[in-house]
BABAVO-427975 format. One record per atom (N, C-alpha, C): x, y, z. Coordinates in steps of 0.001 Angstrom, whole numbers, plus 500000, padded with zeros to 6 digits. Example, Ala and Ser with C-alpha at 12.3 -4.5 7.8 and 13.67 -1.06 7.14 Angstrom:
BEGIN
513190494310507800/512300495500507800/513200496700507800/512850497750507080/513670498940507140/512900500030507870/
This chain:
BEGIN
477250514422519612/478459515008520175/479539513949520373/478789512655521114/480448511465521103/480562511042519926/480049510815518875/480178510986517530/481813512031516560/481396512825517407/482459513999516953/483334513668517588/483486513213519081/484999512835519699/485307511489519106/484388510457518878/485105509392518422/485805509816516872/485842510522516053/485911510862515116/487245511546515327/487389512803515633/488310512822516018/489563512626516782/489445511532517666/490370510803518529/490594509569517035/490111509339516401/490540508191515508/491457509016514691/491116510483514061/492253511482513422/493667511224514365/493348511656515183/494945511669516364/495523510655516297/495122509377516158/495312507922516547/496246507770515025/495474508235514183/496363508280512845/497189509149512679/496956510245513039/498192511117512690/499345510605513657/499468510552514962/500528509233515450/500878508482514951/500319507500514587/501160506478513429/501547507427512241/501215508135511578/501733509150510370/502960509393511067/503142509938512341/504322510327512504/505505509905513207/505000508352513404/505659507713513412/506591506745512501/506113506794511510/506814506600510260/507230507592509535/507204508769509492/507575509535509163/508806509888510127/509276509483511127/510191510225511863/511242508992511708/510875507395511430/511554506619510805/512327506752509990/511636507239508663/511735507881507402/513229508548507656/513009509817508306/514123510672508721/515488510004509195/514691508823510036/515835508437510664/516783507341510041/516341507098508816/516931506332507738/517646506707506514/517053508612506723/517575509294505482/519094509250505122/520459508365505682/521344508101505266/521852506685505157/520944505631505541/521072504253505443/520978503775503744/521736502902503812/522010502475502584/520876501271501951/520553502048501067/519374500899500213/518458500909501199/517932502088501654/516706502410502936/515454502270501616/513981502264501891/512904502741501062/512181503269501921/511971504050501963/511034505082502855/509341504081502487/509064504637503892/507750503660504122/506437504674503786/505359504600503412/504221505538503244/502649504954504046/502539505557504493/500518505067505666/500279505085504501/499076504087504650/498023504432503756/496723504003504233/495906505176504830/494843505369505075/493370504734505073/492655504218505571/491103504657505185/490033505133506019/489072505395505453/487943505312506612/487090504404507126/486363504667507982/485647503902508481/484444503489507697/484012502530507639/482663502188506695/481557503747506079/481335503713505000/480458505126505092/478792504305505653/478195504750506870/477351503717506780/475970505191506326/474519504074506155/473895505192505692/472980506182506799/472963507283507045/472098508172507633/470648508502507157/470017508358507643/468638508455507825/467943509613509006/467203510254508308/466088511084509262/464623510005509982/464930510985511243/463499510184511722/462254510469511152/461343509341511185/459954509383510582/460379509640508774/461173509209508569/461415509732506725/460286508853506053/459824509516504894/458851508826504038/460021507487503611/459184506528502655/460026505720501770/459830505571500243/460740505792499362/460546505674498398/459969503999497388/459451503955496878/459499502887495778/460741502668495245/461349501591494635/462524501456493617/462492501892492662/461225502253492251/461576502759490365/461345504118490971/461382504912491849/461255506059492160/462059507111492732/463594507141492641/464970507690492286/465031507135490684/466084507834490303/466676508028489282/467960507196489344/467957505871488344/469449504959488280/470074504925487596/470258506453486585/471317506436485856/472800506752487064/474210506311486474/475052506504486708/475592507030485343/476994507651485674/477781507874484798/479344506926484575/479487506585484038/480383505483483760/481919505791482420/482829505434483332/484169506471482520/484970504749482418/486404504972481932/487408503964482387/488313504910482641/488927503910483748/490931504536483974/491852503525483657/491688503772482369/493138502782481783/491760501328481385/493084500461480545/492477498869480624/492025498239481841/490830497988481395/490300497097482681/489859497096484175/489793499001483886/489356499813484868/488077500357484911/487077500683485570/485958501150485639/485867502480486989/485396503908486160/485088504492487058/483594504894487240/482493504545488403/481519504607488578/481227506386489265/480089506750488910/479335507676490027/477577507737489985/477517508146491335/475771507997491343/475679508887491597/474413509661491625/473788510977492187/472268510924493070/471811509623492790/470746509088493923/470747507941494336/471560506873493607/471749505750494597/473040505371494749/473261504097495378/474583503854496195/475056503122495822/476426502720495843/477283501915495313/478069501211496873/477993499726496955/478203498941498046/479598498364497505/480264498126498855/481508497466499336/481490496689500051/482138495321500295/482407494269501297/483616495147501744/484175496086502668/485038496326503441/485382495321504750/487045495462505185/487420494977506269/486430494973507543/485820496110507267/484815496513508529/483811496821508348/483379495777507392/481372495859507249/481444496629505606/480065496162505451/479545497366504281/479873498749504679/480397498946503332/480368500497503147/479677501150501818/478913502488501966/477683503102501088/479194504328499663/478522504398498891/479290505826498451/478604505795496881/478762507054496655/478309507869495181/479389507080494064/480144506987494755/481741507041493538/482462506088494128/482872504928492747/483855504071492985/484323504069491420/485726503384491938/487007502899490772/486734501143491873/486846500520490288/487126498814489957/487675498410489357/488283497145489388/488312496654488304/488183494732488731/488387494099487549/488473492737488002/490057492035488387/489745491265489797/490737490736490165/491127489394489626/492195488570489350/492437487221489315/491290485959489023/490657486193490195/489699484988490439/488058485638489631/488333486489488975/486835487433488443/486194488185489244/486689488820490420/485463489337491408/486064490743490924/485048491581490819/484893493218490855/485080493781492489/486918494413492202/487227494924493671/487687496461493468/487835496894494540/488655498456494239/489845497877493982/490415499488493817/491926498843493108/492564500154493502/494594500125493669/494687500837493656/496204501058492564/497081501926492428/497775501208491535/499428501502491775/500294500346491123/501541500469491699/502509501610490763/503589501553491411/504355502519490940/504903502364488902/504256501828488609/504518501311487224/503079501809486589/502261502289487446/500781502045487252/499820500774486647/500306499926486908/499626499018486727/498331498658487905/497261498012487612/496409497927488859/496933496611489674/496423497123491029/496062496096491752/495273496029493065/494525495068492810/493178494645493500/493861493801495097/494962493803494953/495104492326495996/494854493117497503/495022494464497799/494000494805498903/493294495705498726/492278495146497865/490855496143497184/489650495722498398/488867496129498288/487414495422498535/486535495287498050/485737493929498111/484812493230496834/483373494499496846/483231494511495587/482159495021494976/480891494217495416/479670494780495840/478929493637495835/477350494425495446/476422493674494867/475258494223493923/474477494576494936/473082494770493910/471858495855494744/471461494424495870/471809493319495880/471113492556497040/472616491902497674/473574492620497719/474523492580498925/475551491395498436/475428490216497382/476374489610496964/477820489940496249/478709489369496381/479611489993495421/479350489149494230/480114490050493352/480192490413491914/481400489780491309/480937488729490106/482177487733489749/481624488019488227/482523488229487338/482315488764485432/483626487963485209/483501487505483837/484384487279483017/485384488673482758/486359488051481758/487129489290481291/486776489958480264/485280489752479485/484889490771478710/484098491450479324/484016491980480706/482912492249481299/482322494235480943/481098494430480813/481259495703480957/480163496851481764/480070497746482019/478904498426482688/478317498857482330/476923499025482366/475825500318481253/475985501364482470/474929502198481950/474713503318482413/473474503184483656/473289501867483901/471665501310484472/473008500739485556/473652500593486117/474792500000486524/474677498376486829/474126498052485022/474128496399485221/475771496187484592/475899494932485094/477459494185485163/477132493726484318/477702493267482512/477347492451481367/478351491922481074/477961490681480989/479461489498480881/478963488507480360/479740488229478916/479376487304477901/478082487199477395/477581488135477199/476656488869476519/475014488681477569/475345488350478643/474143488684479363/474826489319480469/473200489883481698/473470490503482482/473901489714484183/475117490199484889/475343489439485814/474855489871486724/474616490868487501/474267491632488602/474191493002488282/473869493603489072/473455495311489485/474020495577490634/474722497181490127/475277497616491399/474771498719492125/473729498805491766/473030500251492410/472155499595493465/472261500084494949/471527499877495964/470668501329495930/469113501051495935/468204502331496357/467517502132497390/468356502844498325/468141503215499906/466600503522500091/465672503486500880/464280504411501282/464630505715501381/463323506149501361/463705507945501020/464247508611502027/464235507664502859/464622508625504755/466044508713504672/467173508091503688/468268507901503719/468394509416502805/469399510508503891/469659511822503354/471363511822503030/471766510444503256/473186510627502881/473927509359503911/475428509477503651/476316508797504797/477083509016506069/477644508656506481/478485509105507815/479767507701507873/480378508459508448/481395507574508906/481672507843510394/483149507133510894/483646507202512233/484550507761511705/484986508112511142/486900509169510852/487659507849510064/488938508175510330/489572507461509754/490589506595510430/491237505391509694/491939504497510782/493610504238509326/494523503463510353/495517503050509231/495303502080508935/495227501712507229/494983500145506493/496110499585506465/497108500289506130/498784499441506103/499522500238505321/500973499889505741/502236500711505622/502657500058504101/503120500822503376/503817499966502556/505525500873502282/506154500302501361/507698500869501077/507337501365499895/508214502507499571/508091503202498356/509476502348497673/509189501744496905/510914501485496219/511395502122495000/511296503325494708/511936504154493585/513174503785493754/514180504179493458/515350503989492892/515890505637493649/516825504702494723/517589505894495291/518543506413494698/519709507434495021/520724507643494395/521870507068494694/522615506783492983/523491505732493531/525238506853493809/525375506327495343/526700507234495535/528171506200495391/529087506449494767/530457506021494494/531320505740495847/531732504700496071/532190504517496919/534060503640496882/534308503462495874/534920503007495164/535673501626495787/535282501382496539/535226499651497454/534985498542496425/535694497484496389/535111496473495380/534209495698495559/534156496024497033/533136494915497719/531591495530497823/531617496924497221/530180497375497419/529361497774496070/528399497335496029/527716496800494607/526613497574494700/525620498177493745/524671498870493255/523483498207492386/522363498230492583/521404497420491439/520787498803490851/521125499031489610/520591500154488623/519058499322488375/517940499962488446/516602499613488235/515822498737489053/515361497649488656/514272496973489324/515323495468490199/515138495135491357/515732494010491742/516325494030493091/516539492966493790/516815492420495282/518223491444495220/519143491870496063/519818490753496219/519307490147497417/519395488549497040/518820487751497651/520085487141498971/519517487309500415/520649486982501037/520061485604502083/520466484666502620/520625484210504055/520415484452505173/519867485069505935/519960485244507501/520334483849508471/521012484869509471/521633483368510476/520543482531510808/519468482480510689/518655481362510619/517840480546509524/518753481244508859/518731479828506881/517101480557506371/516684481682506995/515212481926505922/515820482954504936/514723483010503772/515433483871502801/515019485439502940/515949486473502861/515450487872502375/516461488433501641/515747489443500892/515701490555500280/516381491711500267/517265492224500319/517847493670500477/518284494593499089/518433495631499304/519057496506498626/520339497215498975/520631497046500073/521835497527500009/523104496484500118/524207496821499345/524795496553498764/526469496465499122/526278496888500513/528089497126500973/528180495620501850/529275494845500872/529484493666501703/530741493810502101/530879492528502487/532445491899503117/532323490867503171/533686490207503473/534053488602503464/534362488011504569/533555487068505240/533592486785506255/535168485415506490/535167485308508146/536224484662508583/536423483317507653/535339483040507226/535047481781506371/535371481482504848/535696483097504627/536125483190502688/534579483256501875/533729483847502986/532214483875502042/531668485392502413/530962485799501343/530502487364500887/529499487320501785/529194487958502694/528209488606503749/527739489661503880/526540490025504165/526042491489504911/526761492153506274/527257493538506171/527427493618507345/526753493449508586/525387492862508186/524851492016509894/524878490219509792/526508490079508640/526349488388508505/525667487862507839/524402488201507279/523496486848506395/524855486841505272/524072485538505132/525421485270503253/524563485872502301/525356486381501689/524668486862499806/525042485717498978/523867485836498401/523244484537497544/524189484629496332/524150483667495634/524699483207494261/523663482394493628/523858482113492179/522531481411492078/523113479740491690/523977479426492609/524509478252493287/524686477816494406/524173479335495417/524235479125496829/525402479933497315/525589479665498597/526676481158498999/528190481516498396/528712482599498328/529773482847496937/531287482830497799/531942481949497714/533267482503498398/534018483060497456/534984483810497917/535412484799497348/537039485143497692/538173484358497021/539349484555497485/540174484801496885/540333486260496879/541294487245495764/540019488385495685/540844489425494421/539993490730494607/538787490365493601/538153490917493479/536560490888493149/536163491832491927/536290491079490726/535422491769489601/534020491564489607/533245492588489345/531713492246488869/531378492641487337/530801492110486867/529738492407485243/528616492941485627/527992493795484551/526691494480485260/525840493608485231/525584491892484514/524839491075484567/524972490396486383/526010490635487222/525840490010488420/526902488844488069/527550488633487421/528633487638487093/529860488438487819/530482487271488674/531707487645489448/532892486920488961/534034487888489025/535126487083488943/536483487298489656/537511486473490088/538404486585491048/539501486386489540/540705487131489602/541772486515488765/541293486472487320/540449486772486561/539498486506485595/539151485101484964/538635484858486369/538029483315486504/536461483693487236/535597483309486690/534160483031487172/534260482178488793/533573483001489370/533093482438490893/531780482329491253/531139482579489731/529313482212490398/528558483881489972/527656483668490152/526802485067489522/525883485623490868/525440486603491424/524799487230492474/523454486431491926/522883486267493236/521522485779492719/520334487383493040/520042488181492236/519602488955492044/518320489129491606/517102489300492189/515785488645491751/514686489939491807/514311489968490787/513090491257490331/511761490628490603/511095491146491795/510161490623492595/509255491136491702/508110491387491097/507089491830490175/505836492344491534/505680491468492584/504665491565493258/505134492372494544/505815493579494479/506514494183495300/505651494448496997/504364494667496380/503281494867497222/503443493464498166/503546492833498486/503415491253498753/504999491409500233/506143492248499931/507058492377500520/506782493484501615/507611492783502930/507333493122504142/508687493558504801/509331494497505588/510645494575506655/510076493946507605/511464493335507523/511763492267508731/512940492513509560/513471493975509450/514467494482509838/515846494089509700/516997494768510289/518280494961509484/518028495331508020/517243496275507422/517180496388506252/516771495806505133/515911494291505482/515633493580504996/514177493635504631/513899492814503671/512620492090503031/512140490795503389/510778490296503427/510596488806503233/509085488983502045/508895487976501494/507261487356500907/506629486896502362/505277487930501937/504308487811502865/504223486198502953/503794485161504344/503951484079503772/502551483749503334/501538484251502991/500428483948502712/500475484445500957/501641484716500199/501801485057499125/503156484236498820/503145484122497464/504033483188496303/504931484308495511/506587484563495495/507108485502494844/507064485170493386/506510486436492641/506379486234491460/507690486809490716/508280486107489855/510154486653489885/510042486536488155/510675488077488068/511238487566486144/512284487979486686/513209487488484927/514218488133485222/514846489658485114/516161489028485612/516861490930486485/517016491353485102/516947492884484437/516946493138483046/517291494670483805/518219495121485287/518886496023485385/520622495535485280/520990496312485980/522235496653485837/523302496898487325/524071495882487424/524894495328488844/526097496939488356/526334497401489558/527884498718489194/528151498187490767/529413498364490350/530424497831491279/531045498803491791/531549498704492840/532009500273493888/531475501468494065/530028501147493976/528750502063494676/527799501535495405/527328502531496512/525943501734496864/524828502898497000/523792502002496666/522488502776496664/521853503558498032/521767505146497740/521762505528499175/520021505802499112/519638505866500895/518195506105500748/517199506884499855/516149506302499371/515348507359498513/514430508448499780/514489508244500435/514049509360501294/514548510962501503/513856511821500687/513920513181500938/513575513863502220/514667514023503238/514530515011504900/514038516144504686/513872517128503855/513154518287503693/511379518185503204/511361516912502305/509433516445502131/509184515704503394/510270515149504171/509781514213505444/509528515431506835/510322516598506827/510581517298507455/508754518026507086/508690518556506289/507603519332506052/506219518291506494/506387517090505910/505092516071506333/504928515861507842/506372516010508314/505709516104510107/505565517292510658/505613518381510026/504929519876510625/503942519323510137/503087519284509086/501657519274508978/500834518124509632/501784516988510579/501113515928510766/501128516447512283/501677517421512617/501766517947513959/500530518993514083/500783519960513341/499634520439513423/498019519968513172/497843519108512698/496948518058512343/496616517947513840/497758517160514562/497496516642515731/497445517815517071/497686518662516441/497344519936517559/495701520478517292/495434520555516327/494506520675515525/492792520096516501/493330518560516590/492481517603517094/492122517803518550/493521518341518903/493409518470520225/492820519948520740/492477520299519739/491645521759520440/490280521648520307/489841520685519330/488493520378518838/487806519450520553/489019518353520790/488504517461521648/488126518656523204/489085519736523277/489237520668524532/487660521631524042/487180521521522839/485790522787522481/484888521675523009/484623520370522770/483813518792522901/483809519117524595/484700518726525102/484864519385526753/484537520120527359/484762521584526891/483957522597527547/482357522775527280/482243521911526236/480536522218525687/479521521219526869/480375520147526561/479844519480527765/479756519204529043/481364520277529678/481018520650531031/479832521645530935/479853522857530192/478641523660530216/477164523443530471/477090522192529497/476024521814529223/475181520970530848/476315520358531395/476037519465532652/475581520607533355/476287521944533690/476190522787534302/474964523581534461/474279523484533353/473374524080532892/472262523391533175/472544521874532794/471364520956533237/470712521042534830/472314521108535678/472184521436536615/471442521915537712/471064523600536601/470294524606537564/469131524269537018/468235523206536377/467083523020536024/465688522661537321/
């Protein structure tokens, strides 16, 4: 029974944060170069359940076929139907029938999940680890049989099938908790504003600005001005970058869609405009801003969109999908709260009952 309340008080605990970013969301739906933020979920370890007094099986005595698919290059999708497939999670081992992998950087077999380009990424996966609890490191020709051995460079590296004793009738968890927020950065709509001073990035890319304390960030939006000083600023002051350092600016203001500026049709320096690749890695730091996680290195090609001049990019956040996601995150949370009030009365009853014994 406290099983079931901890379970569901961890639902509530999340749907609060759900709707607390979600009411963010809303409250950004006209800020300029906003990215709406998205939870993203997990659960709690699946750990394994067991009956009392259960017999135990032998190892060769389940069945270790799996079935084995890909999703895309360099993807692996696993499933079992009698034994288990292990995780190094944030919070202990976790058991399950079914996993997606693939290999990370350094060779280890992690989950993965994938970015808006669909490309994978592992960088907050969790390590794969074999039938005796190690993780799992393959080359890049690596591949899976159907026996769920790991084969890399033509021998076998490990096994991923754990076979539980027979008393194990399945898993359980504690509910679910939040893993981390991230930004959606699609490409908002760009509205006309016809200002010379307010600039647009068509596709992938950051202008890179200053904050009053000399660290670097990131923004997308795009409505400047010229400060007392004759230099291009955010309206909360950081300087906007050049890729010479900060741009003064004295006379009216042409732009090229390459980010090349000019006063008088004379060159004053080019926007320093930078296409982050590792978007995942970027954090708000508020006023609208970005930074690199500092435990991560920005991985930068170049800008290959398109600078428009006298527009700025308005939020990608839709108020009618944000609107609808907090009715259902409400009722969710009303939801919980009638379950925890049935948990309550069962167990005043129950005291009650013990009572007259």
């Amino acid at each position: 029974m406290y099983r079931g309340i901890y379970t569901v008080t961890s639902s509530m605990m999340t749907n609060q944060k759900k709707l607390d970013v979600t009411s963010n969301n809303m409250a950004n739906a006209s800020t300029a170069g906003f990215k709406k933020d998205e939870l993203i979920t997990k659960a709690f370890p699946e750990k394994l359940l067991s009956k009392i007094n259960g017999l135990s099986y032998s190892q060769n005595q389940r069945d270790k076929a799996i079935e084995v698919s890909r999703d895309g290059n360099g993807a692996w999708v696993l499933s079992s139907k009698q034994s288990f497939l292990t995780v190094d999670g944030s919070d202990g081992k976790s058991y399950s029938r079914d996993m997606k992998l693939a290999r990370d950087p350094d060779g280890y077999l992690k989950t993965y999940t994938r970015n808006m380009d669909s490309s994978l990424d592992t960088s907050k996966g969790y390590y794969v680890l074999d039938s005796s609890g190690k993780r799992v490191q393959a080359g890049a020709d690596f591949s899976i049989d159907t026996k769920g051995n790991v084969v890399s460079g033509g021998a076998t590296v490990a096994n991923l099938l754990y076979t539980p004793p027979r008393s194990v009738i399945g898993t359980i968890n504690g509910g679910m908790s939040v893993d981390y927020i991230k930004s959606n950065f699609l490409q908002g709509n760009l509205e006309q504003t016809g200002d010379k001073l307010d600039f647009a990035i068509k596709g992938s890319g950051f202008f890179e600005v200053e904050s009053q304390d000399g660290a670097k960030r990131y923004i997308r939006d795009g409505a400047f001005k010229i400060s007392s000083a004759g230099e291009l600023i955010t309206n909360e002051g950081m300087k906007v970058m050049g890729e010479s350092g900060p741009i003064r600016v004295e006379g009216e203001l042409e732009a090229k869609p390459d980010g090349t500026l000019y006063v008088g049709g004379e060159s004053i320096g080019r926007l320093r405009i930078v296409n982050i690749q590792n978007q995942d890695s970027l954090r708000k730091v508020g006023n609208n801003t970005y930074e690199i996680e500092p435990k991560n290195d920005p991985q930068l090609a170049p800008f290959d969109g398109e600078l428009v001049q006298g527009f700025i990019e308005g939020s990608n956040v839709n108020p009618v999908s944000e609107m609808i996601e907090m009715i259902e995150v409400m009722r969710n949370y009303e939801n919980s709260q009638k379950v925890i009030k049935t948990y309550d009365d069962i167990m005043a009853k129950a005291s009650n009952e013990l009572g007259k014994l």
